[in-house]
C-alpha positions as a Markdown table, in Angstrom:
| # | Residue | x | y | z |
|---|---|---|---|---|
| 1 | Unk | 82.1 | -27.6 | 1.2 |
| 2 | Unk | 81.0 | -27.5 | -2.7 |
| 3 | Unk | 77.6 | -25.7 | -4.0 |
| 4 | Unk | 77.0 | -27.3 | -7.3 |
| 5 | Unk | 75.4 | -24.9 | -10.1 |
| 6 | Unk | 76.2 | -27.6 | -13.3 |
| 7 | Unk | 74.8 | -30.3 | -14.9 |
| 8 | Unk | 76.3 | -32.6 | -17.7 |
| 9 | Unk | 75.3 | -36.0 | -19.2 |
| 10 | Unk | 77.9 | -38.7 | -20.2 |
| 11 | Unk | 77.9 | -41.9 | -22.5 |
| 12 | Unk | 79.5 | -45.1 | -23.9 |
| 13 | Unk | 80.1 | -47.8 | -26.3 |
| 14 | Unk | 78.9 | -51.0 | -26.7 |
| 15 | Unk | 80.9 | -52.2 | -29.8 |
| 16 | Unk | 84.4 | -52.7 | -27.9 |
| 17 | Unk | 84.4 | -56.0 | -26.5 |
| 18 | Unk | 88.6 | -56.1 | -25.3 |
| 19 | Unk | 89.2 | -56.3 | -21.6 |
| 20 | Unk | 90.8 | -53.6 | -21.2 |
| 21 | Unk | 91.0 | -52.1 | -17.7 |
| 22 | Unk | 91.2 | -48.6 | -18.9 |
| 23 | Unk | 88.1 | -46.4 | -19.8 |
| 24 | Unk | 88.8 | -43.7 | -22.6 |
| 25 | Unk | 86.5 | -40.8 | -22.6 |
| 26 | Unk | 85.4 | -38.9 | -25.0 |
| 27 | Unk | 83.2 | -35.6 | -24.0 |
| 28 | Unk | 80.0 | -34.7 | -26.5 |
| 29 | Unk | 78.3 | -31.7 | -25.7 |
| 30 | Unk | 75.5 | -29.7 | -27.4 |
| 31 | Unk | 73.4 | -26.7 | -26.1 |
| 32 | Unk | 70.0 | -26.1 | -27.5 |
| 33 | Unk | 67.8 | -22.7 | -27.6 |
| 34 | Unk | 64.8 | -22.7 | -26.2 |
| 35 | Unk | 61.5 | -19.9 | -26.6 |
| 36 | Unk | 62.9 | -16.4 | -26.8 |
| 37 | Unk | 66.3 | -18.1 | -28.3 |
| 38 | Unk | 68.0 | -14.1 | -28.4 |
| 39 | Unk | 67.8 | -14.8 | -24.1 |
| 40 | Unk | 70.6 | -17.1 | -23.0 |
| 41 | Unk | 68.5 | -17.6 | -20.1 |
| 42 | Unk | 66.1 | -19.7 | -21.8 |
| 43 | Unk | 68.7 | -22.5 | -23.0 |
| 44 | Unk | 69.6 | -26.3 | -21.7 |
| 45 | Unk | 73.2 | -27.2 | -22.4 |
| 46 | Unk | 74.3 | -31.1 | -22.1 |
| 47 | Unk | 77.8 | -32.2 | -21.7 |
| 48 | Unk | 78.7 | -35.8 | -22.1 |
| 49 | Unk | 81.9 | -38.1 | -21.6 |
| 50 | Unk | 81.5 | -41.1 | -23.5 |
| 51 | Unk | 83.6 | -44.5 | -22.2 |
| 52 | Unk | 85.3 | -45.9 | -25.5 |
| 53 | Unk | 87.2 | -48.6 | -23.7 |
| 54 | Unk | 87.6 | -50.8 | -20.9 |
| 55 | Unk | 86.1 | -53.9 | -19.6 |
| 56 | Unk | 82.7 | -55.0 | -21.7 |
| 57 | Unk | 80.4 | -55.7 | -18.2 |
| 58 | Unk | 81.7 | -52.2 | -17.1 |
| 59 | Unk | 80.8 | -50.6 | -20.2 |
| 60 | Unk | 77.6 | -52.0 | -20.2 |
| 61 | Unk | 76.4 | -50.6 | -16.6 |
| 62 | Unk | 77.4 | -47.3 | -17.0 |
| 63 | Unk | 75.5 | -47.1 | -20.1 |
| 64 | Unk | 72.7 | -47.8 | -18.5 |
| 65 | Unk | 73.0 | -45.2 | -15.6 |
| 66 | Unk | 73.7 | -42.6 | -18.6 |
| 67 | Unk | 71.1 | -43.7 | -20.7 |
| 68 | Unk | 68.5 | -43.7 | -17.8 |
| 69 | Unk | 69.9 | -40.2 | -16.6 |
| 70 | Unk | 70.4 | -38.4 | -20.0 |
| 71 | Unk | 66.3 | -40.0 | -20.6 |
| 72 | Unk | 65.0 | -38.4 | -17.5 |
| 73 | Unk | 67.1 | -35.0 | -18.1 |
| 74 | Unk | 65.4 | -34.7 | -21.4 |
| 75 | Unk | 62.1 | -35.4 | -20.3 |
| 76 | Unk | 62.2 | -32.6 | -17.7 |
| 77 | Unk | 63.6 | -29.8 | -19.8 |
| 78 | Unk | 60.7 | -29.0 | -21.5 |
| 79 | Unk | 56.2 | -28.3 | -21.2 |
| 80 | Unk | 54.8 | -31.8 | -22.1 |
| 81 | Unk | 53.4 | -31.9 | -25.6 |
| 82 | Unk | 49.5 | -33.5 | -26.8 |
| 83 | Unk | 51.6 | -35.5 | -28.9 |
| 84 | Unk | 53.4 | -38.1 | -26.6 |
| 85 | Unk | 54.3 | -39.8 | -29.7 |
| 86 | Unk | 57.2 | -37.1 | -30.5 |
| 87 | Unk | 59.6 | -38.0 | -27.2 |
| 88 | Unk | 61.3 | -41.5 | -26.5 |
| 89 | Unk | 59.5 | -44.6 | -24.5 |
| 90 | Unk | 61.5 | -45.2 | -21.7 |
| 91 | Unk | 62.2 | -48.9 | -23.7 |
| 92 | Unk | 63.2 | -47.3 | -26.8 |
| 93 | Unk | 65.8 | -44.5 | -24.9 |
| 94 | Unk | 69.0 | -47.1 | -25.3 |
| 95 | Unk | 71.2 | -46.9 | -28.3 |
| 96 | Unk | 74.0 | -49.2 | -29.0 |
| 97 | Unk | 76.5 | -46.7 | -30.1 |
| 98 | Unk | 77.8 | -44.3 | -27.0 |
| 99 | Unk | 79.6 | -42.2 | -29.3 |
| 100 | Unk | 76.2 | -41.0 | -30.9 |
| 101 | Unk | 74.4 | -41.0 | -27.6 |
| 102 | Unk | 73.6 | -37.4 | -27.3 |
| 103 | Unk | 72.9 | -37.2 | -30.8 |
| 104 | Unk | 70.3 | -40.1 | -30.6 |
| 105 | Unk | 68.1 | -37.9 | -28.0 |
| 106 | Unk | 68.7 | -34.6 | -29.4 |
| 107 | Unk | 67.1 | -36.2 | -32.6 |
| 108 | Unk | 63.2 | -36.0 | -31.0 |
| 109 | Unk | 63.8 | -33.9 | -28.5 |
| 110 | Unk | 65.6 | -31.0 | -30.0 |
| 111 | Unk | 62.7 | -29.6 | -31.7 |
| 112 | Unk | 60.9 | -30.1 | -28.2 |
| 113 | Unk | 63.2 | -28.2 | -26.6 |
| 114 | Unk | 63.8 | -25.3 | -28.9 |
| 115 | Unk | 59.4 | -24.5 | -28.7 |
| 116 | Unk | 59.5 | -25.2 | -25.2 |
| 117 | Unk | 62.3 | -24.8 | -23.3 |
| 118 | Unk | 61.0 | -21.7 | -20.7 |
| 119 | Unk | 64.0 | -21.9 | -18.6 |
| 120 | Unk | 67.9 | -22.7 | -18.1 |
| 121 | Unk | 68.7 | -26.6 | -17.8 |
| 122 | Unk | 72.8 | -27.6 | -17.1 |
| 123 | Unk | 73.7 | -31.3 | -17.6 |
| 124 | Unk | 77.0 | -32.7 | -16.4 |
| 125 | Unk | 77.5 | -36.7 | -16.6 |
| 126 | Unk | 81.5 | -37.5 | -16.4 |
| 127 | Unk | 84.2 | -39.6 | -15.3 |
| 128 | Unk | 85.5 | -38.4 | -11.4 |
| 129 | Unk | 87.9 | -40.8 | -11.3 |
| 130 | Unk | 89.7 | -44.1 | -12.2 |
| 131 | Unk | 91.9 | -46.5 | -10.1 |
| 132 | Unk | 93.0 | -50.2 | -10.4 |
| 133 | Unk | 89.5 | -51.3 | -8.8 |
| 134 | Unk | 86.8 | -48.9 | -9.3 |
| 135 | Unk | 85.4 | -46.0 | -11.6 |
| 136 | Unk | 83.5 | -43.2 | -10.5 |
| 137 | Unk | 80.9 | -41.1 | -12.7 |
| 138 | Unk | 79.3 | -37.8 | -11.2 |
| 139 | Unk | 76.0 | -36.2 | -12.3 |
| 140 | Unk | 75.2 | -32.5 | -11.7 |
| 141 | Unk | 72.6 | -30.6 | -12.5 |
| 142 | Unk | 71.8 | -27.2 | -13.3 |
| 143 | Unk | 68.1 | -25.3 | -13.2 |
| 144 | Unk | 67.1 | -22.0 | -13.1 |
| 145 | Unk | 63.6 | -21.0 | -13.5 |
| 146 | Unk | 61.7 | -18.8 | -10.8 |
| 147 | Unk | 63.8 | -19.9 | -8.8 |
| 148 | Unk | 67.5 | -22.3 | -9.3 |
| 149 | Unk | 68.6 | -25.6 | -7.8 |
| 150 | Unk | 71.1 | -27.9 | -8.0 |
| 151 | Unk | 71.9 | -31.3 | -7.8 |
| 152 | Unk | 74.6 | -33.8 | -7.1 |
| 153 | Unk | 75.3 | -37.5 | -7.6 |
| 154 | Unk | 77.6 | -40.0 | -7.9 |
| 155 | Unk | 77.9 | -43.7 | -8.9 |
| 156 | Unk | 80.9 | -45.8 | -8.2 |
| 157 | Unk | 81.2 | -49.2 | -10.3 |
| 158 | Unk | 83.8 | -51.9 | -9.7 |
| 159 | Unk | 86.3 | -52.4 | -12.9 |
| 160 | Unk | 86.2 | -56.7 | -12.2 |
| 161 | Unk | 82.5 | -57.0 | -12.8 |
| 162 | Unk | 81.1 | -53.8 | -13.4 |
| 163 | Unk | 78.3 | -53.7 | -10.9 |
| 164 | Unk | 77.3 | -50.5 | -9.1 |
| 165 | Unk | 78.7 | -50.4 | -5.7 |
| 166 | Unk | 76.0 | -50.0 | -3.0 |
| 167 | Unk | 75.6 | -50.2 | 0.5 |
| 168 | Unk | 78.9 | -47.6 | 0.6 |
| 169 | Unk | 78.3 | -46.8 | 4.3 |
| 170 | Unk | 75.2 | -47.9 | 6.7 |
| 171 | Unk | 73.2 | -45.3 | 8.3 |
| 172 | Unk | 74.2 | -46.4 | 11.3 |
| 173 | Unk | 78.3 | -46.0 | 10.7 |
| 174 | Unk | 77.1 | -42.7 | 9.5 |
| 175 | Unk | 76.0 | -41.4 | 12.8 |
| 176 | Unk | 78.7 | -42.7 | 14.5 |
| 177 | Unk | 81.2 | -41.5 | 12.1 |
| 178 | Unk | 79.7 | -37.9 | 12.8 |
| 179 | Unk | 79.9 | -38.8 | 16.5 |
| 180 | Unk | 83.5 | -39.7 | 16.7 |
| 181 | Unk | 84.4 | -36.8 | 14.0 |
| 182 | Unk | 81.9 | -33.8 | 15.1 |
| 183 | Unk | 83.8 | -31.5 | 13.2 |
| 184 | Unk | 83.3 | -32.0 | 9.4 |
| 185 | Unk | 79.3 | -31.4 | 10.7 |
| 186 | Unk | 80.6 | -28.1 | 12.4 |
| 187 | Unk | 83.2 | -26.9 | 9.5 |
| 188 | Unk | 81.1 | -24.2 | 7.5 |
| 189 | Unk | 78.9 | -22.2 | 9.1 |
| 190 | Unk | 75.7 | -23.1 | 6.3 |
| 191 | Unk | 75.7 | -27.1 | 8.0 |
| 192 | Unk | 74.8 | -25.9 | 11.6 |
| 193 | Unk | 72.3 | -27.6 | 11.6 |
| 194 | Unk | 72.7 | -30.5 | 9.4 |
| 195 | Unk | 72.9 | -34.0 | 11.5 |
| 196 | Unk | 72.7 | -37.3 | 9.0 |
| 197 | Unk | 69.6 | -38.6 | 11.7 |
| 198 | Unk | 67.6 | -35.8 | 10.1 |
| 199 | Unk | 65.3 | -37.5 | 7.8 |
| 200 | Unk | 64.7 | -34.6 | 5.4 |
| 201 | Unk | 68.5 | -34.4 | 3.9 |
| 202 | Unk | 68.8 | -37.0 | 1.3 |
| 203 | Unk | 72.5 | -37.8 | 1.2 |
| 204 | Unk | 74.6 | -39.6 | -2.0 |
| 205 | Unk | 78.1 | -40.9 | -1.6 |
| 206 | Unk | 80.7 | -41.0 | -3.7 |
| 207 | Unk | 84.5 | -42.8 | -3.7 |
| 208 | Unk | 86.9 | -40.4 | -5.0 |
| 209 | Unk | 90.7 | -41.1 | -5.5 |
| 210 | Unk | 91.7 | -40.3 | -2.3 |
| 211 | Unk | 88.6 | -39.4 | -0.2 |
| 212 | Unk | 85.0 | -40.4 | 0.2 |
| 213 | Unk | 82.5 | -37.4 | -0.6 |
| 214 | Unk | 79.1 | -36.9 | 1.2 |
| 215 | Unk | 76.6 | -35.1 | -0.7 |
| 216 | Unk | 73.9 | -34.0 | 1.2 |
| 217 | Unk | 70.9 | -32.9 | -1.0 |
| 218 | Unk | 67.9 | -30.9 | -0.5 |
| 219 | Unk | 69.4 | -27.9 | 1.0 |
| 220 | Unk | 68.0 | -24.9 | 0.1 |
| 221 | Unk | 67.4 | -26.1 | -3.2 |
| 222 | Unk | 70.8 | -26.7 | -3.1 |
| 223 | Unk | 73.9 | -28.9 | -2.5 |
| 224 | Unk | 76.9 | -29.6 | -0.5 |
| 225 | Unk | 79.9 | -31.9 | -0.6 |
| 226 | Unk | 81.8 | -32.8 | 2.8 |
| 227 | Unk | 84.9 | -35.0 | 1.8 |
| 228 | Unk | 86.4 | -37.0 | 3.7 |
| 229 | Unk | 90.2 | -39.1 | 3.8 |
| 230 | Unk | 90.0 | -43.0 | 3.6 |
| 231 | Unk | 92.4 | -42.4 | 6.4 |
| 232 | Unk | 89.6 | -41.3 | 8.8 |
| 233 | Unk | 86.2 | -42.6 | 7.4 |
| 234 | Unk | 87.6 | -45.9 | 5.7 |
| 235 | Unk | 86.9 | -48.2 | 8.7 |
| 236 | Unk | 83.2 | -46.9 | 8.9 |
| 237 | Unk | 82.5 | -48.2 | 5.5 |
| 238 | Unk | 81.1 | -51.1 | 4.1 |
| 239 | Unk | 83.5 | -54.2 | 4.1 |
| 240 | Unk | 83.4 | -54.3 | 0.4 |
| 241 | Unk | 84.4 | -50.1 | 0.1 |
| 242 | Unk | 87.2 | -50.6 | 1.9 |
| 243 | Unk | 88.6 | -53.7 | -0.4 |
| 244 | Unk | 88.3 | -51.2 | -3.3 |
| 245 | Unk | 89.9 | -49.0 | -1.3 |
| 246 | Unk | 92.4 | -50.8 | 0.2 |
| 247 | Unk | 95.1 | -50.3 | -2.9 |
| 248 | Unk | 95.1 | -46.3 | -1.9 |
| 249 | Unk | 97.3 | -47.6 | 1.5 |
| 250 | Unk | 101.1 | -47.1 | 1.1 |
| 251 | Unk | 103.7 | -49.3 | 2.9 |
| 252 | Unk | 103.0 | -47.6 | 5.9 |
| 253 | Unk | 99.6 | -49.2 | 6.4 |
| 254 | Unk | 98.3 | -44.9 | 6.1 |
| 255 | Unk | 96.5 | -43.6 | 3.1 |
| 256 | Unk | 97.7 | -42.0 | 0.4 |
């Protein structure tokens, strides 16, 4: 089990247009000052690994997640002013260059930030993991006002086409995973009482090198992380999960 207490923001670049399968990252990362500046409470800090490389309709997804994410992380962080004018339209948040992404929304909304910013904001958007078939991003975030909370997400995209995987696991093979396995629910002492027919968790998934993460959300402001092996979960999974997953099985027909 994981509490997250972090956030960070990641982006990319449009301008390399090879088919490469590999994604080179490059982390930007800035931390801005808010009211009261001398209190390191009052701060938001943004950290950001920027894809450089790999296939163009890969590239191109995952800067929209990070564009839409770093937008809406922005937006939050500080008291909205009279003059809309001075922050981004959601149309005009894209830019074409990843490697100047945080730099393009720190431009407006730095100044917003530094006369507003009444609390502490943590932004983490970065690369989990890469295989052969798939790349997975993870988003975390960090605030602590009257009172802190955390969040946790992921988003797997397939390398071939570069379209965010959905549909990991059905609601259904869920609750029957949890049935056939009642011990990951029964592991720490804090998920008593978590059961995924409960409608007020809100759960993400995530593929991970060589397990599948549940992250339930919501709790206590909070969130934790179950992981689980392909080796037990994989055959619950969607049919198209466990073709991206299948490459992780050795010549024993076991995963790795």
């Amino acid at each position: 089990m994981v509490i997250g207490v972090v956030l960070v923001l990641i982006g990319c670049n449009h301008n390399q247009t090879e088919a490469s399968m590999d994604l080179v990252v490059v982390e930007q990362t800035d931390t801005v000052k808010g009211a009261k500046s001398g209190n390191d409470r009052y701060r938001a800090t943004i950290s950001v690994d920027v894809p450089v490389d790999g296939p163009q309709a890969l590239v191109d997804s995952v800067m929209v997640i990070i564009n839409h994410e770093t937008y809406h992380f922005f937006e939050l962080c500080f008291e909205p002013s009279d003059d809309d004018s001075v922050t981004f339209r959601e149309d005009e948040m894209y830019t074409n260059d990843g490697e100047t992404l945080l730099a393009h929304y720190m431009e407006k909304y730095r100044p917003l930030l530094s006369d507003f910013l009444l609390t502490w904001f943590n932004l983490t958007l970065k690369l989990e993991v890469q295989t052969d078939r798939y790349v997975t991003y993870g988003l975390e975030c960090y605030h602590c006002g009257a009172s802190c909370g955390s969040e946790k997400y992921y988003y797997t995209f397939d390398k071939q086409d570069g379209h965010l995987v959905r549909g990991i696991i059905s609601h259904e093979n869920l609750v029957r995973f949890f049935k056939d396995h009642p011990d990951y629910s029964k592991q720490e002492e804090y998920l008593w009482e978590f059961s995924p027919e409960k409608a007020y968790t809100d759960l993400c998934y995530g593929l991970l090198d060589d397990h599948f993460s549940l992250v339930i959300l919501g709790w206590y402001n909070h969130y934790f992380i179950i992981d689980v092996p392909y080796s037990q979960i994989s055959s619950y999974l969607s049919s198209e999960v466990q073709k991206l997953v299948e490459q992780k099985k050795d010549n024993h027909g076991t995963f790795n």
